[in-house]
C-alpha positions in Angstrom: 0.0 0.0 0.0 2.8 2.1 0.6 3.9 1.7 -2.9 1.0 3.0 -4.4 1.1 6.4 -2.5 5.0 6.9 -2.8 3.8 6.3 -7.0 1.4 8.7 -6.8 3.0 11.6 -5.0 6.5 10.8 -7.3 3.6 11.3 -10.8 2.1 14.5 -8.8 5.2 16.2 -8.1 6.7 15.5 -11.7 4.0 17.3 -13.5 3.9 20.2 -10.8 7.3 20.6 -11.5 7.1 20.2 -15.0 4.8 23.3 -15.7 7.0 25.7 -14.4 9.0 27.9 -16.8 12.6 26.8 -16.9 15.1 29.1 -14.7 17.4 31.2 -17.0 18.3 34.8 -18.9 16.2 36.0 -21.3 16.3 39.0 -23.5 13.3 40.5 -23.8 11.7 42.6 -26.5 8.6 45.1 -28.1 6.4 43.5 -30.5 8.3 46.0 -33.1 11.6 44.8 -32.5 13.4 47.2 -30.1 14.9 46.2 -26.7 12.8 45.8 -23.9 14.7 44.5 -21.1 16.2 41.4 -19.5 14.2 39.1 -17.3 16.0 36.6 -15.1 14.2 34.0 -14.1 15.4 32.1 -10.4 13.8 28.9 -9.2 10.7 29.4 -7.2 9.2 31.5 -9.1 11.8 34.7 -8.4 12.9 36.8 -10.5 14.7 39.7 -11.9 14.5 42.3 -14.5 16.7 45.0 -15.9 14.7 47.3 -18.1 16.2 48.7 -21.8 16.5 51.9 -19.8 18.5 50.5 -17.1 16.4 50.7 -14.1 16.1 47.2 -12.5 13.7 45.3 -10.1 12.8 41.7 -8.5 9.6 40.1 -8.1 7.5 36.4 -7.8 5.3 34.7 -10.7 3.0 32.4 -10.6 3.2 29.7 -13.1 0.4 26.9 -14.1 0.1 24.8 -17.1 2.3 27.4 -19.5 0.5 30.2 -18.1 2.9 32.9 -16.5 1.8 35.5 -14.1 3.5 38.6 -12.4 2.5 38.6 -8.6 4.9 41.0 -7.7 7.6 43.5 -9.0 8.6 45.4 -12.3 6.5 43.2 -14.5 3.4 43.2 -12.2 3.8 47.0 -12.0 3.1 46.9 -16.0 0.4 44.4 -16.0 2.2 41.7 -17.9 0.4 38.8 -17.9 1.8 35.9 -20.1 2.9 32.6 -21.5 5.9 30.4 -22.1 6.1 28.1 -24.9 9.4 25.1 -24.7 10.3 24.0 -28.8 12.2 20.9 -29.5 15.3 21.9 -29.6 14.8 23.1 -25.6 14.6 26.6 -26.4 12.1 28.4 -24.0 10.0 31.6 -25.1 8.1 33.9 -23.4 4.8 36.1 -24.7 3.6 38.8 -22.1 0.6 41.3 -22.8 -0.1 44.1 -20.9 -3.6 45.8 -19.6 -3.0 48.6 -22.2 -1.8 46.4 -25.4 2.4 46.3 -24.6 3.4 43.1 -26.4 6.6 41.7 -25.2 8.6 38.6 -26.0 11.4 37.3 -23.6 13.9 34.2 -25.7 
């Protein structure tokens, strides 16, 4: 019986983990092309960003399924609300849309 329950918490905490956005830096840019900023992302959900303009800031998101949410900090402040896509070749992208239209992608 044991078995069972060691199985089943192993399969649950493989998919939670498995729908969070993988840690690294990622330069992020305007839906025409121009520099945006740099988001780092941490484990746990932390992260950092360094805006195009220099100013720089930390926060938390929220991740679940590939959706990506701001619950704190620079990209929070701007209303970015988003999702991360993984291609085969392990490449992870970001898409983040703002309250008032701002597009930004984050590769």
């Amino acid at each position: 019986m044991r078995v069972p329950l060691l199985l089943a918490f192993v399969l649950f905490a493989t998919t939670a983990l498995a729908q969070f956005p993988p840690p690294g830096v990622y330069a992020c840019f305007h839906a025409d092309g121009a520099a945006f900023g740099e988001l780092t992302l941490l484990v746990a959900g932390d992260y950092a960003f360094t805006a195009a303009d220099g100013s720089a800031g930390s926060g938390q998101v929220a991740s679940a399924g590939t959706d990506v949410n701001p619950l704190s900090g620079p990209l929070h402040a701007l209303g970015l609300t988003g999702a991360f896509g993984t291609d085969e070749a392990g490449r992870t992208s970001f898409r983040f849309i703002g309250r008032d239209g701002l597009v930004v992608t984050c590769d």
